[in-house]
N, C-alpha and C positions, 0 to 999 in steps of 0.2 A: 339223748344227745341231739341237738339241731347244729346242722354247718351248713353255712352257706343257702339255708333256707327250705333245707332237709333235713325232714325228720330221719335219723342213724338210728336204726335196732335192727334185728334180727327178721330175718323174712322180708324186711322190707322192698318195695319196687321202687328204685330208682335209675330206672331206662332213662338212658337218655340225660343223667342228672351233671349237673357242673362242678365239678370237687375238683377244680383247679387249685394243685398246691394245696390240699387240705389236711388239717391235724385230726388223724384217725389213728392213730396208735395205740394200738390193743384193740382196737374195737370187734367187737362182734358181729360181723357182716354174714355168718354163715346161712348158706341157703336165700342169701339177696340177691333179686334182678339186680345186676349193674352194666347190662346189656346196652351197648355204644356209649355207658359213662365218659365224662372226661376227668380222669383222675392223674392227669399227668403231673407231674414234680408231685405227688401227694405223699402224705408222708402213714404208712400202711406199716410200719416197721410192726412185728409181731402182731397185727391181727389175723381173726380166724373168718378167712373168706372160704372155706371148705364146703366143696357142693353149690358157690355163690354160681352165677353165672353172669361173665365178664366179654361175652363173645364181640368182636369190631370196640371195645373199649380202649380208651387213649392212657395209656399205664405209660409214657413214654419220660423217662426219668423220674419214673417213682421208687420209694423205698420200701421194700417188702423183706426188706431181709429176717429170716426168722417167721416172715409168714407163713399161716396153713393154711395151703389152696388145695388141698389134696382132695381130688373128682370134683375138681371145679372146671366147670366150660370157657376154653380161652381163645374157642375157635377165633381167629384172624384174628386176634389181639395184637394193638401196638406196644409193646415192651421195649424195644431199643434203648439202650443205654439202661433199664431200668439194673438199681440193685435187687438182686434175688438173694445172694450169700443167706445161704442156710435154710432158705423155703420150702416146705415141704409143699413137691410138685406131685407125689406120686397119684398116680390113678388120672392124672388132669389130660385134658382134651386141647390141644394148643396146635391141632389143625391149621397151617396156614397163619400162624401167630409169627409175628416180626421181632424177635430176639436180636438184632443186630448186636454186636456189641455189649448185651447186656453181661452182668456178672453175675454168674451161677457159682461160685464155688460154693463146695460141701452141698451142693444140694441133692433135695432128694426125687429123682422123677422116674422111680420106680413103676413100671406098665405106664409111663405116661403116651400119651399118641402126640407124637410132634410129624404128620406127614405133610412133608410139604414145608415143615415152617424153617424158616430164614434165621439160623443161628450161625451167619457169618460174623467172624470178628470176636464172637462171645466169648467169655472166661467161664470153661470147664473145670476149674483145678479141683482133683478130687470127689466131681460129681456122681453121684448113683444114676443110673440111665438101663440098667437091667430090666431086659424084658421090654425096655420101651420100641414103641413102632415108630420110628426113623425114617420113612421111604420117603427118596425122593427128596430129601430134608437139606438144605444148604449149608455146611459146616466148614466152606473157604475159610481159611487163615485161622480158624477156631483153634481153641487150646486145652481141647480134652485131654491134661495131663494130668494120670494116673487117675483116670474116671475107669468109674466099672460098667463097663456095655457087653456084659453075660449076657451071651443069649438076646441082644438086641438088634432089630430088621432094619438093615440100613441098605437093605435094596435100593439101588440106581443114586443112592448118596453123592453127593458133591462135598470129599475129603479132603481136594488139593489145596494143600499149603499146611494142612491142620497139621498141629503139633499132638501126637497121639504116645508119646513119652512115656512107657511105662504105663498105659493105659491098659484093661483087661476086657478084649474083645474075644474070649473062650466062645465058641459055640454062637458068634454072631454071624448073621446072613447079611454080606455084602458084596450080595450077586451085583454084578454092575457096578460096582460104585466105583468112584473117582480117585484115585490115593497117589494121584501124581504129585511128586513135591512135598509128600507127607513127611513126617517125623516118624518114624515106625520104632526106634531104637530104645530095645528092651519092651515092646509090646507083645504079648500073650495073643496069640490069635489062635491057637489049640480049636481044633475043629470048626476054625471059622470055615465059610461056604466065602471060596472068593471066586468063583467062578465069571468070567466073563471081566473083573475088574480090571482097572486102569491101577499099575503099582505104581511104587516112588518113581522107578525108573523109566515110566512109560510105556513098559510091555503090558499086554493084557493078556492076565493070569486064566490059564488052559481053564 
């Protein structure tokens, strides 16, 4: 497959490549540089970019819903507004990765490492996030409702506003985090570590 002047297969190195708006649907990117690509508005709906590596890549309103990215490198990735609904994230490296607003429902980001990254605004509904490293991760106004964050490190997190509804934070560490203005109603925090946090109300929890 040739787009835009790039040869598409598997393994291939396309650092740095132009796939603005591009028809990749299904494609087989697994194990591709796509290192600073520009694949924004691209259209990725169900391909297998797993293992690709995508780090500083422009994904900003692409469609990946149904993708598998899973232990792909997403360090400082632009995703904002990107659709994810249904992407398998789990294992993925998305350090410092710009999720604004993107829409994750159903997804999967099981052990994914999001530290640091900017998932303000984004649609959680029903996300897998178990296990994942959170720290430090921006989640203002975010709408992890009835997401599973078992056992997920949301150390020094920024929660306020989020809507966490029914969400299952069993056994998560959210030493420090932010949870003023949260939604907490009917959330499962069973052995969560809230130690030092900022709650709905403002106090910070002994």
């Amino acid at each position: 497959m040739e787009v835009n002047g790039y040869k598409i297969e598997p393994v291939s190195d396309l650092s740095y490549a132009y796939l603005f708006g591009a028809d990749l649907v299904g494609a087989d990117l697994s194990g591709a540089n796509l290192s600073h690509a520009n694949l924004s508005g691209a259209d990725l709906v169900g391909a297998d970019l797993s293992g690709a590596n995508l780090s500083h890549a422009n994904l900003i309103g692409a469609k990946l819903s149904d993708a598998n990215l899973k232990n792909a490198s997403l360090v400082s990735a632009f995703l904002s507004g990107a659709d994810l609904v249904g992407a398998d994230l789990s294992g993925a490296n998305l350090s410092g990765a710009n999720l604004y607003g993107a829409d994750l429902k159903i997804a999967s980001l099981v052990g994914a490492i999001l530290y640091r990254a900017d998932l303000s605004g984004a649609v959680l509904w029903n996300v897998n996030l178990s296990s994942a490293n959170m720290e430090g991760a921006n989640l203002t106004g975010a709408k992890p409702t009835g997401a599973n964050l078992t056992g997920a490190n949301l150390t020094g997190a920024n929660l306020s506003g989020a809507s966490l509804w029914q969400a299952n934070l069993t056994n998560a560490n959210l030493t420090n985090a932010d949870l003023s203005n949260a939604d907490v109603e009917n959330t499962n925090l069973t052995g969560a570590n809230l130690s030092g946090a900022r709650m709905p109300d403002g106090t910070i929890h002994d």
